[in-house]
Short mmCIF file of the C-alpha atoms (twelve columns), coordinates in Angstrom:
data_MODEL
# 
_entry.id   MODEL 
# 
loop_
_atom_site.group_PDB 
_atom_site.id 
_atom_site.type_symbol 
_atom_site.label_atom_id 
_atom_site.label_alt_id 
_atom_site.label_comp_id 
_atom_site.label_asym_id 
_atom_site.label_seq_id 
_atom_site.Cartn_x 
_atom_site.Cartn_y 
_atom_site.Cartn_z 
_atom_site.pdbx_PDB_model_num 
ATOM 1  C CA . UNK A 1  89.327 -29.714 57.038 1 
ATOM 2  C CA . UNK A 2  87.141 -29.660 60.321 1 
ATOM 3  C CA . UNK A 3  88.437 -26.273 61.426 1 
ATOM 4  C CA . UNK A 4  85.165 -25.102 61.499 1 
ATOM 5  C CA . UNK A 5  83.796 -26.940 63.510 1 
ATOM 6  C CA . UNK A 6  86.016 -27.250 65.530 1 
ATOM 7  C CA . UNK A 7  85.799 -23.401 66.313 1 
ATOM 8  C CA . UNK A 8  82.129 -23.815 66.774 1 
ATOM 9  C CA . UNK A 9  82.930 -26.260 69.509 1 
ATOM 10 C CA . UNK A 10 85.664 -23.874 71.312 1 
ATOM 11 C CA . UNK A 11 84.049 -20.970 71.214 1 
ATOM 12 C CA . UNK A 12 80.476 -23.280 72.687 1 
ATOM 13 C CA . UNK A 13 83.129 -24.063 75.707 1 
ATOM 14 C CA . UNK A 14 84.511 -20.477 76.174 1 
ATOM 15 C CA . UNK A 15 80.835 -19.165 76.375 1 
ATOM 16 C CA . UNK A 16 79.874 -22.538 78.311 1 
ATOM 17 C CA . UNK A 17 77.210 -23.029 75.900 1 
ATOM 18 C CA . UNK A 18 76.887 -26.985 75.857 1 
ATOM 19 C CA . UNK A 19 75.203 -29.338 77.781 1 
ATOM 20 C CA . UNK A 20 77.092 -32.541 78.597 1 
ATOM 21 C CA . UNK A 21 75.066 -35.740 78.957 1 
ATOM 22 C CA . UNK A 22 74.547 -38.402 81.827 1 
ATOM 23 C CA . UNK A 23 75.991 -40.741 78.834 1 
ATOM 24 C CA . UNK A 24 79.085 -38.506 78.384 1 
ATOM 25 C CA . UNK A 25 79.338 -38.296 82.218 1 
ATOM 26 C CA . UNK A 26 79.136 -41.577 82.859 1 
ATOM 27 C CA . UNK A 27 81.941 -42.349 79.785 1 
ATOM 28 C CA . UNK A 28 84.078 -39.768 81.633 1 
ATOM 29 C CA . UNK A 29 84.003 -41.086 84.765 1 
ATOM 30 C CA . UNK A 30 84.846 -44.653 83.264 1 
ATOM 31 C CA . UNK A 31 87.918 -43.072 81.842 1 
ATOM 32 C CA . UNK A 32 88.719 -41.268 84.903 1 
ATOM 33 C CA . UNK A 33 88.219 -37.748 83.171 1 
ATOM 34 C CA . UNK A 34 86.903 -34.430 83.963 1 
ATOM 35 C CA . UNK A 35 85.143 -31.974 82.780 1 
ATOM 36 C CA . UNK A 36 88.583 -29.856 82.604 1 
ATOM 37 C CA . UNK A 37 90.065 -32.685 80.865 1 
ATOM 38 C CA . UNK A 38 87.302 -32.638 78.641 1 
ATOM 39 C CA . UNK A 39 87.513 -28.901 77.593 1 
ATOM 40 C CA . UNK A 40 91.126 -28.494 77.866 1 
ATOM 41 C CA . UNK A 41 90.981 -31.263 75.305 1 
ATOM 42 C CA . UNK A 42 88.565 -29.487 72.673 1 
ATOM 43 C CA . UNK A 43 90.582 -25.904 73.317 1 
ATOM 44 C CA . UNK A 44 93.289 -27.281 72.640 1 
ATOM 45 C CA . UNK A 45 93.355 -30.120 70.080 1 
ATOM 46 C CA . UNK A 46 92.410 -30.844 66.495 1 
ATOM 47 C CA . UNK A 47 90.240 -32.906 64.591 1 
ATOM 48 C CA . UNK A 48 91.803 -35.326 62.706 1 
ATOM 49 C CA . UNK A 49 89.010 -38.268 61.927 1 
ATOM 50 C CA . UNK A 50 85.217 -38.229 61.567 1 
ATOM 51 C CA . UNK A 51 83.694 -41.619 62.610 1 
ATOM 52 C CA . UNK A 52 80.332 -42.330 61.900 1 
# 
């Protein structure tokens, strides 16, 4: 249902075309994550909700 997206969003980290932002940082670093954990995530998992 959200593959398409979801491609847009790999294919942004293979090119490293994103920006990520002091918020998303600072959420990361709460959850003791990294960048790599981050990406590794998005390459390799799936959507399965959308939450407004």
């Amino acid at each position: 249902m959200f593959e398409r997206i979801l491609k847009q969003m790999q294919e942004k980290i293979r090119t490293r075309q994103y920006i990520m932002t002091l918020h998303a940082e600072e959420e990361m670093d709460d959850d003791e994550l990294t960048i790599f954990d981050v990406e590794r995530a998005i390459l390799t998992g799936k959507i399965i909700e959308r939450q407004k």
